[in-house]
N, C-alpha and C positions, 0 to 999 in steps of 0.2 A: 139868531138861530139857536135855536134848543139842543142841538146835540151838535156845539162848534163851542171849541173854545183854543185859547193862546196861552202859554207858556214862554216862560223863558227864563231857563235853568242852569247852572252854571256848578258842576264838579270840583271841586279843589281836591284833584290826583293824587297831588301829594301828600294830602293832611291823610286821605282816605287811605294811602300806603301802608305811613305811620301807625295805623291800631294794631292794636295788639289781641291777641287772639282772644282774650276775654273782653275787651271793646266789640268786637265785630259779634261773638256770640250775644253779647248781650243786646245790643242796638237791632240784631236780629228775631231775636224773642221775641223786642218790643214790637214785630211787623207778624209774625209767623210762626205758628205751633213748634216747636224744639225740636230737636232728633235726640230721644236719650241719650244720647254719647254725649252731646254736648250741657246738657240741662245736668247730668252727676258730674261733668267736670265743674260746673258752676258752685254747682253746691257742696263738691267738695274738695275742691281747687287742686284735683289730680287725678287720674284713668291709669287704667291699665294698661301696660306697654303694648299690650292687643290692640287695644284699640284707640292709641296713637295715630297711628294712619291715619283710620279712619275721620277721626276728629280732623288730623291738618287738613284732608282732602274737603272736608265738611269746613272748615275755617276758609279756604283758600276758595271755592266756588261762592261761598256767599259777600265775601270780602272783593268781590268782582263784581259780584251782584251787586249791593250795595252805592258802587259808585258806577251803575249805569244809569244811564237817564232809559234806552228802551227796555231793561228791565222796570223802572220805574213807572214808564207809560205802561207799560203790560199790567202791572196793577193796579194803575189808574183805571181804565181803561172795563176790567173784570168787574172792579168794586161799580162803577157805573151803571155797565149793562148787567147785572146783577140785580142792583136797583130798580131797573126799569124794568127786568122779565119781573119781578114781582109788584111788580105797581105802585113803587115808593116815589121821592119828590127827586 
């Protein structure tokens, strides 16, 4: 079948714990447009106390995100029928 397929995925929690807030921002990049909060702490390896917050709360949702698998299918899943509403293979 053409639109069935298996996986089998496996999390390691803990290593995924372990990053550090410029690990997660960056491995996030590599998937997903930035939030400038987080793309000027990159580049200039510190924010303003303003917007501290902001950045953990933005570290801490994606650093969850990261180690979901249904997040994961959820972007499997976009990038696919995506694919196929435009008539790609």
């Amino acid at each position: 079948m053409s639109n069935h397929y298996h996986l089998v995925l496996k999390i390691d929690t803990e290593q995924q714990q372990k990053l550090t807030p410029e690990e997660v921002i960056s491995r996030w990049l590599q998937l997903f447009n930035g939030h400038p909060i987080a793309v000027d702490f990159l580049k200039e390896g510190q924010i303003t106390a303003d917007k501290q917050q902001a950045l953990s709360n933005l570290v801490a949702e994606w650093q969850q995100r990261l180690g979901s698998i249904s997040w994961f299918m959820r972007c499997l899943n976009e990038e696919i029928a995506r694919n196929k509403n435009i008539g790609q293979p």
